[in-house]
C-alpha positions in Angstrom: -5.6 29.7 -7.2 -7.1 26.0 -6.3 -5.7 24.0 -3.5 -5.2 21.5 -6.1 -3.0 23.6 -7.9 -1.3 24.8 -5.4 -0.5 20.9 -4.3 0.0 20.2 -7.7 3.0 23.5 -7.9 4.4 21.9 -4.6 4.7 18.5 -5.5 6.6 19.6 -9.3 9.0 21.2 -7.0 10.0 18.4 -5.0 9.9 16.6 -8.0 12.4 19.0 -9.6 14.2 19.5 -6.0 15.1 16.1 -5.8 18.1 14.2 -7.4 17.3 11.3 -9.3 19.0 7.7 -9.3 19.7 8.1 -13.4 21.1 4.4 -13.5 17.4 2.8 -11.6 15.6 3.1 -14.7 11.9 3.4 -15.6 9.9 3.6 -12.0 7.8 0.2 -11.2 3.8 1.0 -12.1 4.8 4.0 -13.5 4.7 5.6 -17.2 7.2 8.5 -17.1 5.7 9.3 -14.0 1.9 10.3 -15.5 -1.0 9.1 -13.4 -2.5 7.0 -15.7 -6.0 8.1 -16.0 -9.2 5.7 -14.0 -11.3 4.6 -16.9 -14.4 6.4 -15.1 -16.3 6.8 -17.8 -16.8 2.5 -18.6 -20.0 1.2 -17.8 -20.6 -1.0 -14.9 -22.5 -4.6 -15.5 -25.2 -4.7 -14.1 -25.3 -7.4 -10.5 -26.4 -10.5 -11.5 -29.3 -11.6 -9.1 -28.4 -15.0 -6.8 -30.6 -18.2 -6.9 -32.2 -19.0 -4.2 -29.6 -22.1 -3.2 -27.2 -19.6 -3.1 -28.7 -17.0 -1.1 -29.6 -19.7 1.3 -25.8 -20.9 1.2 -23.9 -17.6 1.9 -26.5 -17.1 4.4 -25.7 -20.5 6.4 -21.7 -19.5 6.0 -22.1 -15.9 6.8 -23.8 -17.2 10.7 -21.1 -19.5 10.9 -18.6 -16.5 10.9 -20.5 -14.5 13.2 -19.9 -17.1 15.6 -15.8 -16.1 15.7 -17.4 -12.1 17.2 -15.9 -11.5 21.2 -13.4 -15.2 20.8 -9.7 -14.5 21.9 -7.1 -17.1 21.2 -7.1 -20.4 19.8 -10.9 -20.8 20.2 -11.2 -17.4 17.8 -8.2 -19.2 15.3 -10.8 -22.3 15.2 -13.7 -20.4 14.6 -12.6 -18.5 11.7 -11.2 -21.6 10.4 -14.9 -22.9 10.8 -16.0 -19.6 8.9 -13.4 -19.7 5.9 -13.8 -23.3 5.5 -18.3 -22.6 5.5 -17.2 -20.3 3.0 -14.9 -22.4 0.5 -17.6 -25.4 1.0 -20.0 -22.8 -0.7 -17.5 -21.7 -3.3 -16.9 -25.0 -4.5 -20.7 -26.2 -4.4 -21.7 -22.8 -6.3 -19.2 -22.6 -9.0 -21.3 -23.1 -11.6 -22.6 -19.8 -10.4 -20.2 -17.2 -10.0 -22.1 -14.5 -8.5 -22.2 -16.8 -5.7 -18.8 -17.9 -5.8 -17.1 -14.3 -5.8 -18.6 -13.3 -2.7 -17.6 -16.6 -1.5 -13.9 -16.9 -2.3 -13.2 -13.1 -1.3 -14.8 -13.7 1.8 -13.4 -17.1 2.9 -9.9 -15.2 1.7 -10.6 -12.2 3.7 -11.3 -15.0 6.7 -8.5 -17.1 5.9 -6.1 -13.9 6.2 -7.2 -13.3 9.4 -6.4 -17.0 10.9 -2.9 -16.7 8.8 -3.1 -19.2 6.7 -1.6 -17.1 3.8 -1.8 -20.1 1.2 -5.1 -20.5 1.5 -5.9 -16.9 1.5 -4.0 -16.1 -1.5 -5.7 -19.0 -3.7 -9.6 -17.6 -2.8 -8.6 -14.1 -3.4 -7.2 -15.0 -6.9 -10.2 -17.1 -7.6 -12.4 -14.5 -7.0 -10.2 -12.2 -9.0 -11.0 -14.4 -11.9 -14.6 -15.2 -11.2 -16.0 -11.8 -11.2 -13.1 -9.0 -12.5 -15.8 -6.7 -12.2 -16.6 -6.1 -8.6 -13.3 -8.1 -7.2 -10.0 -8.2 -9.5 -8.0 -5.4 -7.6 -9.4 -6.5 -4.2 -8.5 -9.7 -4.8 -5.3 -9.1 -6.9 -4.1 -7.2 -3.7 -4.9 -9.5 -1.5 -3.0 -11.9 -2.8 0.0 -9.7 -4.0 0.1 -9.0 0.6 -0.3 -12.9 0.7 2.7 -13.7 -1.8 4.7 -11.1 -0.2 4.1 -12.6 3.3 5.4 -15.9 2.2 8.3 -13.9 1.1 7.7 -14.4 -2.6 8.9 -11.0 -3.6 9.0 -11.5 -7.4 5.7 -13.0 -7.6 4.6 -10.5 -5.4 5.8 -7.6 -7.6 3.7 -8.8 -10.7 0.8 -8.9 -8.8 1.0 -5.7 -7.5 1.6 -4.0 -10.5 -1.8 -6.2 -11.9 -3.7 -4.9 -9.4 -2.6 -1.5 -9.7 -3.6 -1.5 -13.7 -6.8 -2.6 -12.9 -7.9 0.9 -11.9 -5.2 3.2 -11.2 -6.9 6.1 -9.4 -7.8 4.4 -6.2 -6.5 4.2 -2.9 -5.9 0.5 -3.6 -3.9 0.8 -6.5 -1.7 3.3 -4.4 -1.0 0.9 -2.1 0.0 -1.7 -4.7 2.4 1.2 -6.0 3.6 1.9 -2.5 4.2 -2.1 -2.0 5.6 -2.4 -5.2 8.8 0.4 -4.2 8.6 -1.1 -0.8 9.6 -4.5 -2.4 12.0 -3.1 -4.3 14.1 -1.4 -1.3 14.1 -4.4 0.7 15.3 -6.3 -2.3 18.5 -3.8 -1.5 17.2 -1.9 -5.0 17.4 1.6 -3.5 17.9 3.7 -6.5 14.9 1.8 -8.2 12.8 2.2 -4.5 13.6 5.7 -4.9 12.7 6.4 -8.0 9.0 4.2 -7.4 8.6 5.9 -4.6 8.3 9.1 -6.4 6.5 7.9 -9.0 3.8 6.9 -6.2 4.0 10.4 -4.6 2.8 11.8 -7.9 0.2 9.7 -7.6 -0.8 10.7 -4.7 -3.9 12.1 -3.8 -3.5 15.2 -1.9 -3.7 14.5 1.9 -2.8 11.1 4.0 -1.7 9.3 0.7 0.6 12.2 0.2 1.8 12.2 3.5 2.4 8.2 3.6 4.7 8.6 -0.1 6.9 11.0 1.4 7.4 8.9 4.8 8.6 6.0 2.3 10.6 8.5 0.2 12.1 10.6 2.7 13.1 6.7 5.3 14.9 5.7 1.6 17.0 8.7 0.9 17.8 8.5 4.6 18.9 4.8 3.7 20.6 6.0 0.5 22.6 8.8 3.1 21.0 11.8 1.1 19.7 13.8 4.1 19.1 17.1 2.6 16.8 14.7 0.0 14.7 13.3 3.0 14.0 16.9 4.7 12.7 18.0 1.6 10.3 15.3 1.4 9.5 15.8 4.3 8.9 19.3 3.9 6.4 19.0 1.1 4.3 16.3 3.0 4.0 19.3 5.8 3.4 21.9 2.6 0.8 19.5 1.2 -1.0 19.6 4.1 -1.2 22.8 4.9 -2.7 23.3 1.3 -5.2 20.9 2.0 -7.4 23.8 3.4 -10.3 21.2 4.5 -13.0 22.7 6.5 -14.0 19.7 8.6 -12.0 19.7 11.9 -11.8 16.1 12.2 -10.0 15.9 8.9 -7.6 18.5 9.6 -6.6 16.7 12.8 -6.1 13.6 11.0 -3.4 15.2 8.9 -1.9 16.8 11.5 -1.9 13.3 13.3 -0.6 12.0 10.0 2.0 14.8 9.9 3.3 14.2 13.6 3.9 10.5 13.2 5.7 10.1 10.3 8.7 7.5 11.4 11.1 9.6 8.9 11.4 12.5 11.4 13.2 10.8 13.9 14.6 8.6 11.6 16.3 11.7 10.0 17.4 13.2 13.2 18.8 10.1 14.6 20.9 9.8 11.1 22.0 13.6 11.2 23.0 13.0 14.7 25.3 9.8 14.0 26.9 11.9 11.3 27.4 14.9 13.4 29.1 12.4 15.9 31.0 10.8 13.3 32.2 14.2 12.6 33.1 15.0 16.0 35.1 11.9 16.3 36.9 12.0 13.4 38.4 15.6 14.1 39.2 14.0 18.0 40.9 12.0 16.1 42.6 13.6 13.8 43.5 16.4 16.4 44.9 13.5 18.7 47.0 12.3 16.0 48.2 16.0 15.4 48.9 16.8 19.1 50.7 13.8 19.6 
């Protein structure tokens, strides 16, 4: 029997072990929980070559940014203002030539990100969504779906996620776009619906640190929802999962172990089976006061 089968068994019985919200409805970027298939198969373009002027542009940008390497503090938030804005200069001279002014908005997005200017982020990573689909739609989709979502834009947010999650639904970016997309959705106080994304996006899951990371977000929900036994067993197939992994390099294996040990829903779920434990405890003090009194 494969380790993929094996994962495959365990995760089907979580799946079945675990009760489902019945009144959240179809899961968000899911199809009755199927992992859409990655169209692997379609034919890449080929890269269109760059002029000259444009080769000579990115070039002139790309030494602006290296100037913002070793800066701390406002003088590294200037520089990387210098860099995006090199960046959108070339974007807007080039764009007649989108092979140019792809790499030029995602970059000057990508730069704008890191100075926080989320606006301006978001608008170069949809424009280079939209001028080359080919190499940059989910990058960029996802970029600005974090962008939308930092400006606390939540619905817009959503859509985009689930866009960027379409465009090919087999890679680790379109996990996190499913992940963000049940995120979203519990701290929009839509629990049942988080839940039920959330294990849509475990099924998803690649075997390994993606498989760990959907059952630390399913297991801190049904701690939320008060369903303990729920969490545990979430937890319990992450630590299953993992242990059918079976990968021979050592570096890998301590990853997942790393993985494993840090999940924030183990303590989460002790501190809430304590509180209920003590909550227990005080209520029977209490009611044996009452009765001795």
């Amino acid at each position: 029997m494969t380790t993929k089968t094996l994962w495959m068994r365990g995760l089907l019985g979580l799946l079945l072990a675990l009760p489902v919200a019945a009144q959240a409805g179809e899961p968000v970027g899911a199809n009755g929980g199927d992992k859409p298939a990655a169209n692997a198969s379609a034919p890449k373009k080929p890269r269109i070559a760059l002029s000259e002027a444009g080769r000579a542009s990115l070039a002139a940008a790309k030494e602006v940014a290296g100037k913002v390497r070793g800066l701390r503090g406002p003088e590294r938030m200037q520089a990387l203002e210098a860099a995006a804005s090199a960046y959108d200069k070339v974007l807007a001279e080039h764009s007649a030539e989108p092979a140019v002014a792809s790499v030029a908005a995602i970059t000057a997005a990508d730069l704008w990100r890191q100075q926080g200017s989320v606006a301006l982020a978001e608008k170069d990573y949809l424009l280079a969504a939209q001028l080359d689909a080919d190499r940059f739609a989910q990058r960029g989709l996802l970029g600005a779906a974090d962008m939308q979502r930092r400006q606390q834009r939540r619905d817009e947010a959503m859509a985009t996620y689930k866009k960027a999650a379409e465009v090919d639904p087999g890679s680790s970016r379109a996990q996190q776009a499913r992940l963000w997309q049940a995120r979203l959705l519990q701290q929009s106080e839509r629990l049942d619906e988080a839940i039920v994304a959330f294990q849509a996006a475990l099924e998803s899951a690649d075997p390994g640190n993606e498989t760990v990371e959907a059952c630390n977000f399913l297991a801190l929900a049904w701690i939320e929802k008060g369903d303990h036994d729920a969490a545990a067993k979430a937890i319990e197939h992450a630590e299953q999962a993992v242990q059918a992994v079976g990968d021979d390099d050592p570096i890998v294996v301590e990853r997942l172990k790393k993985a494993l040990e840090t999940m924030s829903a183990k303590k989460a779920l002790q501190r809430a089976r304590d509180k209920a434990a003590n909550a227990t405890k005080d209520a029977v003090g209490l009611d044996r006061a009452r009765r001795d009194g």
